[in-house]
N, C-alpha and C positions, 0 to 999 in steps of 0.2 A: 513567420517566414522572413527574415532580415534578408536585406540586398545586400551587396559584392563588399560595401563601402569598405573592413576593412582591410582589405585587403587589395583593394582597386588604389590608385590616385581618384581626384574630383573630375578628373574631365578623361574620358578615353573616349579615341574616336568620334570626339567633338559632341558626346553627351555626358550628363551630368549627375555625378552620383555622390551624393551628400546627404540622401534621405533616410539612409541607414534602416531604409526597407525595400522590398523590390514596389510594393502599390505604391510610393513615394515617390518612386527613382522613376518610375509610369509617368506617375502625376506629371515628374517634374524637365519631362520632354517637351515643355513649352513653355519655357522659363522666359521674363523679361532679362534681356541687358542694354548695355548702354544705350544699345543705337534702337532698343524695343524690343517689345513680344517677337520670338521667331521660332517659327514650329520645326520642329525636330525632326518629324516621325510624316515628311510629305508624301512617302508615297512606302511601297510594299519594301525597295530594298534597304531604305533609312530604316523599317521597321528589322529588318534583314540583320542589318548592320549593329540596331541597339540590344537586341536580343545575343548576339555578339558578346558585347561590351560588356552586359549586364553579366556574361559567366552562364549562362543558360544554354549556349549552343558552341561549338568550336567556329571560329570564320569560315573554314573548309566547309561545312553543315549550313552555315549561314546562306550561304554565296549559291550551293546548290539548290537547298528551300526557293531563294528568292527567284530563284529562274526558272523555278515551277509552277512559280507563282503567276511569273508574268504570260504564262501558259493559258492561265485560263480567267474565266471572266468575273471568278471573284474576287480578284485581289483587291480590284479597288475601291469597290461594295465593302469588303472586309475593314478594308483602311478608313472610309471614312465613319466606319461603325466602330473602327478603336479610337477614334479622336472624339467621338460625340460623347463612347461613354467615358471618356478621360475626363471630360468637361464636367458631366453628373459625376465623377468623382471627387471633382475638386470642388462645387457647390457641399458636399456630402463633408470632405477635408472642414472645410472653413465653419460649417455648421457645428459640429466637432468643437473645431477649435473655437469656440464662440459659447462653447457649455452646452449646446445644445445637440440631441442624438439627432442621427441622419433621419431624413426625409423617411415617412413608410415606404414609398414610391420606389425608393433607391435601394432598399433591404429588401422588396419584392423582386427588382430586379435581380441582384445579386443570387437572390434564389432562382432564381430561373436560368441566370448561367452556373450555378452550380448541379442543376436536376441534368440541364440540356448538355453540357460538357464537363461532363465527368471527369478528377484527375486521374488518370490510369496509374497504379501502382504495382511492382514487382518483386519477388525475394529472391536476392545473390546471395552466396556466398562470401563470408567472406573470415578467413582462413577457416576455422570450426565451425563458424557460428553462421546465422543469420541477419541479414538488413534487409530494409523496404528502401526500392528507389523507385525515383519518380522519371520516367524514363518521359521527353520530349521530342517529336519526331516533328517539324513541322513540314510534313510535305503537303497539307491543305491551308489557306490562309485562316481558314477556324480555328486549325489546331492550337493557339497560340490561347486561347479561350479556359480554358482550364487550368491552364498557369494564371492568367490574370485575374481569373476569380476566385481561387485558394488563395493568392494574395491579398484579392480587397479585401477578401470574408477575414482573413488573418489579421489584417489594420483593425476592420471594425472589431473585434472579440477577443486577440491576444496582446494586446501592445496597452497601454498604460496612455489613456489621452490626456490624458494633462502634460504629458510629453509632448504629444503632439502641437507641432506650432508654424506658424509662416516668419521665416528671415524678417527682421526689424528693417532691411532697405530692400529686397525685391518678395517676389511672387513664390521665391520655393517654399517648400515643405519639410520639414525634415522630423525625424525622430529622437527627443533628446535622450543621449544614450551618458553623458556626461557624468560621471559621480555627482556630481552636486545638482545636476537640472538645470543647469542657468546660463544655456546656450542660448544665445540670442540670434546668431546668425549663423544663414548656411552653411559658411565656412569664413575662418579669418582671410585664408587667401583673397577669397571673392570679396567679399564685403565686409569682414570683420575692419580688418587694416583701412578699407577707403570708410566706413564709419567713423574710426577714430581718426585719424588725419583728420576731417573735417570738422570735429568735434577741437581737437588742439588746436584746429586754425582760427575756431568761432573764438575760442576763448582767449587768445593770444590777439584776434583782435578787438576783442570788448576791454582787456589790459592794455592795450595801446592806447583806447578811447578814454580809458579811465586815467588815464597819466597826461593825454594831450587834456583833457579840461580841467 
């Protein structure tokens, strides 16, 4: 299940998509930058907003979801149960990335929101023939739950982890999708370009050092 990336730029609407999977692009709503850690996804309509972003919902759908939300008394019961299991997904990420398979803990959970939230599927037309769509409605703050765990399940058993890796200067995630595999960082924009600049500087000033003595 790849995310929006390419198709999207890296930043819409002030989240961040470089993981070039949607469990990534999840993940990666609580990215460090300059000024720190800054969470993304504070409350039901930021989650509103990145579901948005991500190509999952039109803004019109977003903007109405989230005012249904604030309706009633579980959004934010909802909300802070998408950021806790973001975090057990990202201990799961790094485990991964490190050669080692995720926690049992984390593969039991993941089954439990796959038994409990079912992704619902459907057949359209489409000219002659048939397709399966995955049709998302979120007018409860659950419903959002079934997309996010066809994702992780998707991370942990279709994607290639040795791809999987964290940016050589911050906290993301990404998928490397590169012909060759030898992406180091999120992106050049973010951090490729401010790696190297700083890499020429180190080394332009260890040549100055070596010429003054």
């Amino acid at each position: 299940m790849p995310g929006p990336d390419a198709e999207h730029s890296e930043w819409i609407d002030g989240f961040l998509f470089v993981g070039n999977h949607l469990a990534l692009n999840y993940l990666n709503t609580k990215p460090v930058l300059e000024e720190g850690p800054r969470e993304l996804l504070p409350d039901a309509a930021a989650f509103g907003r990145w579901l948005a972003a991500a190509g999952l919902v039109t803004s019109a759908r977003s903007k109405s979801a989230t005012r249904a939300w604030r309706r009633t008394s579980k959004a934010a019961r909802s909300m802070k149960e998408l950021r806790a299991f973001r975090e057990r997904l990202r201990e799961a990420v790094l485990r991964i990335e490190s050669g080692s398979p995720p926690a049992e803990s984390f593969v039991e959970e993941v089954n439990h929101l796959l038994a409990k939230y079912p992704r619902r599927s459907v057949l359209v037309r489409d000219g002659r023939s048939l397709v399966r769509q995955y049709p998302f409605e979120p007018d409860e703050p659950e419903a959002f739950w079934p997309t996010i765990g066809e994702a992780v399940a998707s991370l942990l058993t279709e994607t290639d982890h040795t791809r999987m890796r964290q940016c050589e200067s911050c906290v993301v995630h990404f998928l490397d999708t590169s012909k060759k595999g030898s992406r180091r960082w999120c992106s050049m924009n973010i951090c490729g370009n401010k790696v190297k600049v700083a890499s020429y500087q180190r080394r332009k000033r260890h040549l100055a050092s070596r010429r003054s003595g």
